[in-house]
TORDREN-220868 format. One record per residue: x, y, z of N, C-alpha, C in turn; chain. Coordinates in steps of 0.1 Angstrom, whole numbers, plus 5000, padded with zeros to 4 digits. Layout:
BEGIN
((X; Y; Z); (X; Y; Z); (X; Y; Z); 'A');
...
# end
This chain:
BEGIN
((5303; 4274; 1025); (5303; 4259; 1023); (5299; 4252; 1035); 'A');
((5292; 4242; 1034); (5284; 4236; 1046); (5297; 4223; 1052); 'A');
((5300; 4227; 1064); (5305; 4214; 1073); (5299; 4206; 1070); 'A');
((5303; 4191; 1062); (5295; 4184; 1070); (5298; 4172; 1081); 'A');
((5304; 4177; 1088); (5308; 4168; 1102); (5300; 4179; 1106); 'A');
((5295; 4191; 1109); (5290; 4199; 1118); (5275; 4193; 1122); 'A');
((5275; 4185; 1131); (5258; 4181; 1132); (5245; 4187; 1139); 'A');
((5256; 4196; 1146); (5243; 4211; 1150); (5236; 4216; 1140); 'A');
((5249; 4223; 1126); (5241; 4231; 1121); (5233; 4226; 1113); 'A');
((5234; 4212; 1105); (5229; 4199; 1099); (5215; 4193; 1102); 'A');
((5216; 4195; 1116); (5206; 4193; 1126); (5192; 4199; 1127); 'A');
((5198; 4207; 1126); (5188; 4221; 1126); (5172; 4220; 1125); 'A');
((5163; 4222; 1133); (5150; 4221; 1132); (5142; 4236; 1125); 'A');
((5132; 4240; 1122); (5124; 4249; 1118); (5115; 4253; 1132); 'A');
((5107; 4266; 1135); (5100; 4268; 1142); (5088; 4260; 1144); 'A');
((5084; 4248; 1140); (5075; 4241; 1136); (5077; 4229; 1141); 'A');
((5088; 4224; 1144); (5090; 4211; 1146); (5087; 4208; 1156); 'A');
((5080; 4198; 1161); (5076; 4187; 1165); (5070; 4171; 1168); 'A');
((5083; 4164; 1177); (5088; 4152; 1175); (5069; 4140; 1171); 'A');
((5065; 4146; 1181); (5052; 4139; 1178); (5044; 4136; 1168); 'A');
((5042; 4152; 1165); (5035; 4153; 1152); (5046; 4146; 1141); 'A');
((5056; 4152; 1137); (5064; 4141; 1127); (5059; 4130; 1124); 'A');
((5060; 4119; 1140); (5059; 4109; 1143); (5043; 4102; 1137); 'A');
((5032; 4115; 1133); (5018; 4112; 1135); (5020; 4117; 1119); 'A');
((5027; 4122; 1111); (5025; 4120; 1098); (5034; 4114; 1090); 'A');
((5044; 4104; 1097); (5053; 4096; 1092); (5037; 4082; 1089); 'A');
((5037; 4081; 1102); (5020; 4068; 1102); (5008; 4072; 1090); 'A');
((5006; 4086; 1087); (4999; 4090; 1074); (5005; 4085; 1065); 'A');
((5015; 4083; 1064); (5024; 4085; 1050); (5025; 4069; 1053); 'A');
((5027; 4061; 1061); (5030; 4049; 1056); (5017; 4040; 1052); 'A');
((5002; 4048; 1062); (4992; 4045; 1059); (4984; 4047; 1042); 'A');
((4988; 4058; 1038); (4985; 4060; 1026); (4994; 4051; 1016); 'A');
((5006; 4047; 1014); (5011; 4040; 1008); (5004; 4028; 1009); 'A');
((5000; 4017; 1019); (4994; 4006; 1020); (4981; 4007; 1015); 'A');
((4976; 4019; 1010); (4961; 4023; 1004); (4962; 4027; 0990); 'A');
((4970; 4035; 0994); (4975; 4037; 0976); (4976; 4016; 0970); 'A');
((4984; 4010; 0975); (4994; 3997; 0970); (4977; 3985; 0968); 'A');
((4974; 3985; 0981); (4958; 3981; 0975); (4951; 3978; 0963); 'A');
((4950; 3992; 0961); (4944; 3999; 0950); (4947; 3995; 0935); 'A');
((4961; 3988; 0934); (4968; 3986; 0925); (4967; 3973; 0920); 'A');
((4963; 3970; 0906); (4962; 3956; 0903); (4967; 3954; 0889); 'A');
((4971; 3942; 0885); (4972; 3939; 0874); (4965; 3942; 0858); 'A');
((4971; 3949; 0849); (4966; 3951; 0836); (4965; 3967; 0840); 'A');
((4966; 3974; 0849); (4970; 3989; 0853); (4979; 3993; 0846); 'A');
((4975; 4008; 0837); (4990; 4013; 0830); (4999; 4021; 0848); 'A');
((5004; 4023; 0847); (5016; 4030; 0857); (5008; 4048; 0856); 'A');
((5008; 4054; 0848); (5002; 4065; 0846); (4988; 4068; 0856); 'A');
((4978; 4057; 0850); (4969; 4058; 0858); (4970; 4052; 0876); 'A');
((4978; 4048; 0878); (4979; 4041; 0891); (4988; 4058; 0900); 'A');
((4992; 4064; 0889); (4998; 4076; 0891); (4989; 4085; 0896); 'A');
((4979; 4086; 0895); (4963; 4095; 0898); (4957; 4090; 0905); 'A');
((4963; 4074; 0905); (4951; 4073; 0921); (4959; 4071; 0930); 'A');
((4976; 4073; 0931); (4977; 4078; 0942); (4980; 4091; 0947); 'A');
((4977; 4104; 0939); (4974; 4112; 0940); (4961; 4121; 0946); 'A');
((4951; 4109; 0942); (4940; 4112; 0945); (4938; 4106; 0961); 'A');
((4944; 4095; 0962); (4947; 4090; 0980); (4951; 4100; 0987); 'A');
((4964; 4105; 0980); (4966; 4116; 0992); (4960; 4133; 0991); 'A');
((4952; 4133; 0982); (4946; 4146; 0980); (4932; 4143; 0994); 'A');
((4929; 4133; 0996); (4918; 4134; 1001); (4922; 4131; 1020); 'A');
((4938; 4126; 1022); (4942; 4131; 1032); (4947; 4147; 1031); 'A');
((4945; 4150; 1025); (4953; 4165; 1026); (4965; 4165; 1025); 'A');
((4973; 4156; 1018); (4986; 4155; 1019); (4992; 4158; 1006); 'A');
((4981; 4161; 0993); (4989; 4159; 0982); (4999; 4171; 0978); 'A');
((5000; 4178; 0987); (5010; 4192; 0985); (5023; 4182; 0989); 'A');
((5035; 4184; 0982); (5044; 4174; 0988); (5059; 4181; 0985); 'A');
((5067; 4180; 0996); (5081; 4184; 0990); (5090; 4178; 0979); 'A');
((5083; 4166; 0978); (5087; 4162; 0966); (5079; 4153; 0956); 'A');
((5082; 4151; 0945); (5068; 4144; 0937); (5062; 4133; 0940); 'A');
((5051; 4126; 0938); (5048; 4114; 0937); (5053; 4106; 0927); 'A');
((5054; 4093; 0930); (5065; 4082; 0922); (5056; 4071; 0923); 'A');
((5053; 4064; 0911); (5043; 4049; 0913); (5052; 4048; 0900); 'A');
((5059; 4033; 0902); (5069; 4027; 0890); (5067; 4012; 0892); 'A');
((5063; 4009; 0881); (5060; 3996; 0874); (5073; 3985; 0866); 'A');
((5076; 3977; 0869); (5081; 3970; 0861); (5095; 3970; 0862); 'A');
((5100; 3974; 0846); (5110; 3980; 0845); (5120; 3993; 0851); 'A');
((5105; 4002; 0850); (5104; 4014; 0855); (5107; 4017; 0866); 'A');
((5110; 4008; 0876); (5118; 4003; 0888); (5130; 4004; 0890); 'A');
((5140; 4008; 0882); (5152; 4004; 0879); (5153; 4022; 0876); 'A');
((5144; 4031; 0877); (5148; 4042; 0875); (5148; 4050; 0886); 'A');
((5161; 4064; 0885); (5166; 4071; 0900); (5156; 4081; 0901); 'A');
((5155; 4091; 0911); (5146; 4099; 0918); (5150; 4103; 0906); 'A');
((5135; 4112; 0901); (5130; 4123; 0896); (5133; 4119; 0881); 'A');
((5139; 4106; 0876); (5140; 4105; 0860); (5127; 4098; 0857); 'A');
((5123; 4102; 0839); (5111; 4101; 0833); (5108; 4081; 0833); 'A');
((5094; 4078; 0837); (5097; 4065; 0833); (5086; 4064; 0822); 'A');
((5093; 4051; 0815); (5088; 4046; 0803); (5080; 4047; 0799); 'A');
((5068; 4057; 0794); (5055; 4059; 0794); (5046; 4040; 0790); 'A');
((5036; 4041; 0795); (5030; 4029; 0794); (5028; 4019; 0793); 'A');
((5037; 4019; 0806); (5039; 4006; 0812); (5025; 3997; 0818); 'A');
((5026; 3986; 0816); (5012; 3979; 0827); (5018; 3971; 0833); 'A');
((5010; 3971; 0844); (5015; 3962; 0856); (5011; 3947; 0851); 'A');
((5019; 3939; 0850); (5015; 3922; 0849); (5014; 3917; 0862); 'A');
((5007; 3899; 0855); (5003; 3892; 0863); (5017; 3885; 0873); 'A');
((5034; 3889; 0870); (5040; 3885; 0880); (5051; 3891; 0876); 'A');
((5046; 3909; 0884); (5054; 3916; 0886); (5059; 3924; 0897); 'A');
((5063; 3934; 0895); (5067; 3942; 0905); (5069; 3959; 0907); 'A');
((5060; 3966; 0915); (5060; 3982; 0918); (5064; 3981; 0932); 'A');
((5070; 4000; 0932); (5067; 4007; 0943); (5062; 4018; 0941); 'A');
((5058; 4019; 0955); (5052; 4035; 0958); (5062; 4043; 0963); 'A');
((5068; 4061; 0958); (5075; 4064; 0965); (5066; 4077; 0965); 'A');
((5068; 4084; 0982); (5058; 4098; 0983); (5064; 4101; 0993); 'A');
((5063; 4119; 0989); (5072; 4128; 1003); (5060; 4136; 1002); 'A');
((5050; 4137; 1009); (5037; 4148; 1012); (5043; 4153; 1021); 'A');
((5035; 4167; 1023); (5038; 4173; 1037); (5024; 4176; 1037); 'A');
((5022; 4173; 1050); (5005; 4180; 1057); (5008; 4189; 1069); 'A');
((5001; 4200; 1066); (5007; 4215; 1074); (5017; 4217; 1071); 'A');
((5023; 4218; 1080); (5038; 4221; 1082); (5050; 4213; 1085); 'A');
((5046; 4195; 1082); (5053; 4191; 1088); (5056; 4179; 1077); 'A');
((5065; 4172; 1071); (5070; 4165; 1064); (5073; 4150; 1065); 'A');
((5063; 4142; 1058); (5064; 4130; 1053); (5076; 4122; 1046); 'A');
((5079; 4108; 1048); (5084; 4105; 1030); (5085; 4091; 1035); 'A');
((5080; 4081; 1026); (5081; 4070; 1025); (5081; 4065; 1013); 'A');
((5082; 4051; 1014); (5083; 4041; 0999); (5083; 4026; 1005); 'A');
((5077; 4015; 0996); (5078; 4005; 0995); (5074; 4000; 0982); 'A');
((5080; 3983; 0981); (5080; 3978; 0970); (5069; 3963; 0974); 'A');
((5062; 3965; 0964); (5051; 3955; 0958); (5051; 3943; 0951); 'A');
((5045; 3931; 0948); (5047; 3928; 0938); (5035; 3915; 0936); 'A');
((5034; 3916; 0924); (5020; 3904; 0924); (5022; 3894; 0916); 'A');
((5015; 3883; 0916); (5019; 3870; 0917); (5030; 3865; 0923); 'A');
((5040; 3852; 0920); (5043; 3846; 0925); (5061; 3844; 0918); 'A');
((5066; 3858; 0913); (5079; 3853; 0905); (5090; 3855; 0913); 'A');
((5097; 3842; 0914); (5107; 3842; 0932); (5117; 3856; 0934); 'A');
((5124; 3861; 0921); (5136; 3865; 0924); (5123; 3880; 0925); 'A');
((5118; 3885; 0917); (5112; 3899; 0922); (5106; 3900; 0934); 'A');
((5099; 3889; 0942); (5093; 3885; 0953); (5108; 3887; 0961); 'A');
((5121; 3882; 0961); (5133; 3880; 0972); (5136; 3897; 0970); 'A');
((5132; 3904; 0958); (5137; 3919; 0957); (5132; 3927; 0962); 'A');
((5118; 3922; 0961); (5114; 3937; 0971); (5118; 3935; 0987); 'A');
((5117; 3922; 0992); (5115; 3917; 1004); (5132; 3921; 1012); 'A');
((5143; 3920; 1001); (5154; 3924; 1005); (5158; 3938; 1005); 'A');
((5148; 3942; 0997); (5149; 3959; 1004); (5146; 3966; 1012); 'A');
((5137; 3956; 1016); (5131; 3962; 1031); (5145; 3948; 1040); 'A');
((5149; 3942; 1036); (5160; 3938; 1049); (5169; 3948; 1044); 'A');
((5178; 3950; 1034); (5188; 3956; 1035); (5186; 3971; 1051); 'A');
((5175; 3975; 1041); (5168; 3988; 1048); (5170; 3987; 1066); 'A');
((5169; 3974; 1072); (5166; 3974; 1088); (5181; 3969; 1089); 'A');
((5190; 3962; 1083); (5203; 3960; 1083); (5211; 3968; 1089); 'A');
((5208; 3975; 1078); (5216; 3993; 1079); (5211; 4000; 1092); 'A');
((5198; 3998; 1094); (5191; 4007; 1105); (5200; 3999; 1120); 'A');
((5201; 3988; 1118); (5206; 3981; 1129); (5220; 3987; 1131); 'A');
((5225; 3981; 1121); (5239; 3992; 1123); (5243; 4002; 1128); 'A');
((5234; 4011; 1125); (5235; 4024; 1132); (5230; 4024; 1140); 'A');
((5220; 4015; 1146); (5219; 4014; 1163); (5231; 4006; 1169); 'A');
((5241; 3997; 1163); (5247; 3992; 1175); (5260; 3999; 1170); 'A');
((5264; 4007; 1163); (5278; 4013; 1161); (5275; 4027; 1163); 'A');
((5265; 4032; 1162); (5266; 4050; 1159); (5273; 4052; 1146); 'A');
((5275; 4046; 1135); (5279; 4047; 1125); (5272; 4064; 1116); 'A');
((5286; 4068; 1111); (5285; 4084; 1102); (5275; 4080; 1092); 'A');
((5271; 4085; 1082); (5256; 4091; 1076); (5267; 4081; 1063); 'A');
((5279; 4086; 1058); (5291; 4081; 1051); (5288; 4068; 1051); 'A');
((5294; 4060; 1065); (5295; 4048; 1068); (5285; 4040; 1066); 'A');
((5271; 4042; 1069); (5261; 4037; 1066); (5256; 4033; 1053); 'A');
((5263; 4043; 1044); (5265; 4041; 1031); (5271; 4032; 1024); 'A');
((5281; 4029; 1032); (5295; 4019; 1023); (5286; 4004; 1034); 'A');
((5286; 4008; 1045); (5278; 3991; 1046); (5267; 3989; 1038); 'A');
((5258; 3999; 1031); (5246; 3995; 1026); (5249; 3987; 1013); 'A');
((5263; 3995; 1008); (5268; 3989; 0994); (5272; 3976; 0996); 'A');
((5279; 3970; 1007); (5279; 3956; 1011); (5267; 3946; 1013); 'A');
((5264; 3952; 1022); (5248; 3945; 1025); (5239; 3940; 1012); 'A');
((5241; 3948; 1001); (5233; 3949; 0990); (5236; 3937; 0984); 'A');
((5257; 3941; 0978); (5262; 3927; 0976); (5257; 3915; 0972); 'A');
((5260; 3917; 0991); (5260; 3903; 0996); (5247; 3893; 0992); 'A');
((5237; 3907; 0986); (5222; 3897; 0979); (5222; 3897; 0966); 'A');
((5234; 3899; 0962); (5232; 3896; 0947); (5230; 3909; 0941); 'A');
((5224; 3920; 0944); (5213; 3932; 0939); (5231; 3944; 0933); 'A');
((5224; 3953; 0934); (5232; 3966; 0928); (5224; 3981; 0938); 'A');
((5235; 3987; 0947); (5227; 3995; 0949); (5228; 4012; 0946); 'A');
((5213; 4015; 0946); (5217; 4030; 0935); (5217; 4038; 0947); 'A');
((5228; 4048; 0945); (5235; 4058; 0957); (5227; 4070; 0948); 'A');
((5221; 4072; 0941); (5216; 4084; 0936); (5204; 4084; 0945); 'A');
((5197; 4075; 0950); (5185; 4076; 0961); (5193; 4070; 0974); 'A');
((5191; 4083; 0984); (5201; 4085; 0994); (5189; 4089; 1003); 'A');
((5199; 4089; 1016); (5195; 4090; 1023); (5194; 4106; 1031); 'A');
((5185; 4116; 1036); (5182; 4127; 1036); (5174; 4129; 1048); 'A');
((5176; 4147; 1055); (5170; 4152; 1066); (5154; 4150; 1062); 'A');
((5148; 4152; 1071); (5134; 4154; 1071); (5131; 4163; 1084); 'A');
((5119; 4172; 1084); (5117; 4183; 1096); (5102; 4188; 1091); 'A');
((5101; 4195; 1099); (5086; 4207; 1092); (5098; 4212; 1080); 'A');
((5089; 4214; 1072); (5089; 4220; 1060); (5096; 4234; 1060); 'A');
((5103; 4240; 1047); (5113; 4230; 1041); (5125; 4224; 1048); 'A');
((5128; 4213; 1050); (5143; 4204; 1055); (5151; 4208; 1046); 'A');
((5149; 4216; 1035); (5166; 4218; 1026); (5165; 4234; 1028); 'A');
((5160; 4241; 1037); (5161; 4251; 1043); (5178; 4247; 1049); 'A');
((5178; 4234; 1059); (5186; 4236; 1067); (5197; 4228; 1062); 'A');
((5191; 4218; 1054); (5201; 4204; 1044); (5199; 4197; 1036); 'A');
((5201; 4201; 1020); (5194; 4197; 1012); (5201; 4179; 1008); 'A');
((5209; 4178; 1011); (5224; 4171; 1009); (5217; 4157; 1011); 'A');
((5229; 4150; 1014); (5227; 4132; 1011); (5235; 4128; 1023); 'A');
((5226; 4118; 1029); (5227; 4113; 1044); (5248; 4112; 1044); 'A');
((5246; 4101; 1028); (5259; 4095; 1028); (5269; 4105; 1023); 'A');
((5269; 4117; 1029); (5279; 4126; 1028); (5283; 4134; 1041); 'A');
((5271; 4128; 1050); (5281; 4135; 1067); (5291; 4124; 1071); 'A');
((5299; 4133; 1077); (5304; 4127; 1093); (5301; 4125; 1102); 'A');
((5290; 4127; 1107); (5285; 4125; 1123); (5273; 4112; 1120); 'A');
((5271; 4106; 1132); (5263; 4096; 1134); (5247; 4107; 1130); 'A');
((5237; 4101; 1124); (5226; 4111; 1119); (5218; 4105; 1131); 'A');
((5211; 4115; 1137); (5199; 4113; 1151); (5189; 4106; 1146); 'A');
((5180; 4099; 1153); (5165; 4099; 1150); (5160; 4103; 1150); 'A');
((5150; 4104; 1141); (5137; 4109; 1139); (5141; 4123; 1130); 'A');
((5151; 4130; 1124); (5156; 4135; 1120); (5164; 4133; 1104); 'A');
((5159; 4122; 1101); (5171; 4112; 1087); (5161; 4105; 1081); 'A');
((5161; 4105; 1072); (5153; 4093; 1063); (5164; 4086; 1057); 'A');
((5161; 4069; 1063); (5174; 4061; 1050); (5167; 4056; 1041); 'A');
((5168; 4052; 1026); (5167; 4051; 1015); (5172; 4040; 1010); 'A');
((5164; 4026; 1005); (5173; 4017; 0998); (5169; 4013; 0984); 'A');
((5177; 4018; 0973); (5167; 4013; 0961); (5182; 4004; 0955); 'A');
((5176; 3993; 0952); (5182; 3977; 0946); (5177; 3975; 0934); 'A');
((5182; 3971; 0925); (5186; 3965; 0914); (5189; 3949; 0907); 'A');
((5184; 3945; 0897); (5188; 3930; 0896); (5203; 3934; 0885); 'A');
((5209; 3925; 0885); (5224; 3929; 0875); (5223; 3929; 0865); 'A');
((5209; 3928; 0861); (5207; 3925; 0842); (5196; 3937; 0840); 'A');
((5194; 3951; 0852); (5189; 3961; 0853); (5175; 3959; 0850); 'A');
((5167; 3954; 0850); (5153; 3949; 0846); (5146; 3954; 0852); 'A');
((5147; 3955; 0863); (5140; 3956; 0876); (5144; 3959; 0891); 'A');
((5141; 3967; 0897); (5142; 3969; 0913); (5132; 3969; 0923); 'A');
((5140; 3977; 0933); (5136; 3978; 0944); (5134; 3987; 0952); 'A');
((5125; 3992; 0961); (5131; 4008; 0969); (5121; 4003; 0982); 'A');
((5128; 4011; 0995); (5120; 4012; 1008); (5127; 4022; 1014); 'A');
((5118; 4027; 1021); (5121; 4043; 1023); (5114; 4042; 1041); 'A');
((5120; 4049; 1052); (5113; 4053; 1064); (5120; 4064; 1073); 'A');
((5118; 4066; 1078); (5125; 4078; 1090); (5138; 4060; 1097); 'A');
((5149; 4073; 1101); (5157; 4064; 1111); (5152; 4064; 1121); 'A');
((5150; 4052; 1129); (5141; 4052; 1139); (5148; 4038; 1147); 'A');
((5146; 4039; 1161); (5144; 4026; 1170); (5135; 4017; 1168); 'A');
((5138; 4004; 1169); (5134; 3988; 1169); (5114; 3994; 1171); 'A');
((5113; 3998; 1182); (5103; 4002; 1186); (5089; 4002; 1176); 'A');
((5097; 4014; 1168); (5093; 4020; 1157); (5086; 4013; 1145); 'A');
((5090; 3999; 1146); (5088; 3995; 1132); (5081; 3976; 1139); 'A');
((5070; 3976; 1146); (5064; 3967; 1152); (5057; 3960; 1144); 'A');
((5049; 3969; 1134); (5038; 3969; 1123); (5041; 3971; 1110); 'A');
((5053; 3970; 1104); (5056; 3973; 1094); (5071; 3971; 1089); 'A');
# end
């Protein structure tokens, strides 16, 4: 049974790892997302928006992935990792997607997500935009407390709150390394005890409106202020 206050063994890197390269296909993966999201327009079924971002990252070499590709429209938003969405959905003129993608290129592992949304409808517009604040909230936190993988979790539930939203703990927060990371930890950020390192953790924020309609998700490596100049 795995410690998990043990953050050596938790820690654990693969013969492969390196901090740079990570660092050079976390930038792929957030680049392909902003190319995939482009691409995406109004009167799109979700299906087909599904192939072309498949086809984006087939042509980086990235479409081998540790975990699936995710393009969710609408309602379909409101659904947790790896459940089926609503076949045939279309994107409307004032709505709201994200992109979620964990490619690996070589040997070394990806995963990001962001949320979209077109036209001009305020509260899905304040939803995606608070998922990317919750998302740097939390990150802040754990730069100024060293806060447990746990802890990070119960502020994220406040944080969320505090905006009105609902947040789903089924998309959590998780290691990332060269390929495979559930070699060494397949588990959920918000179940250690120890403060999680950088460049080692992915945090995870997917939000909810209270009448379940619609969400939210943003997704990036834990990282320093630094890190996030351009995005």
């Amino acid at each position: 049974m795995l410690n998990l206050a043990d953050r050596d063994a938790l820690e654990a890197v693969g013969q492969h790892y390196n901090v740079s390269t990570m660092l050079n296909v976390r930038q792929m993966t957030r680049n392909a997302i902003l190319d995939i999201a482009r691409q995406i327009k109004p009167g799109m079924v979700e299906e087909d928006a599904l192939e072309l971002a498949k086809d984006v990252l087939a042509e980086r070499e990235m479409l081998k992935g540790w975990h699936g590709v995710f393009v969710r429209f609408g309602a379909n938003t409101t659904k947790t990792f790896g459940a089926p969405s609503q076949p045939g959905r279309v994107l409307g003129e004032d709505d709201i997607f994200f992109i979620d993608i964990g490619p690996t290129w070589r040997e070394w592992e990806g995963d990001g997500g962001q949320t979209f949304v077109t036209g001009a409808d305020p509260e899905k517009t304040r939803c995606a935009a608070d998922s990317k604040a919750i998302f740097h909230e939390v990150r802040n936190h754990w730069l100024k407390t060293g806060a447990t993988g746990k802890v990070l979790y119960q502020f994220a539930v406040d944080a969320t709150e505090r905006r009105g939203w609902q947040l789903n703990l089924d998309l959590n927060g998780h290691r990332l390394s060269d390929f495979p990371h559930s070699a060494v930890y397949g588990g959920a950020m918000s179940d250690i005890e120890f403060t999680p390192s950088s460049q080692l953790w992915v945090l995870e924020i997917h939000i909810r409106n209270q009448a379940g309609t619609f969400g939210a998700f943003f997704e990036d490596m834990l990282l320093e202020d630094e890190y996030f100049n351009d995005f």
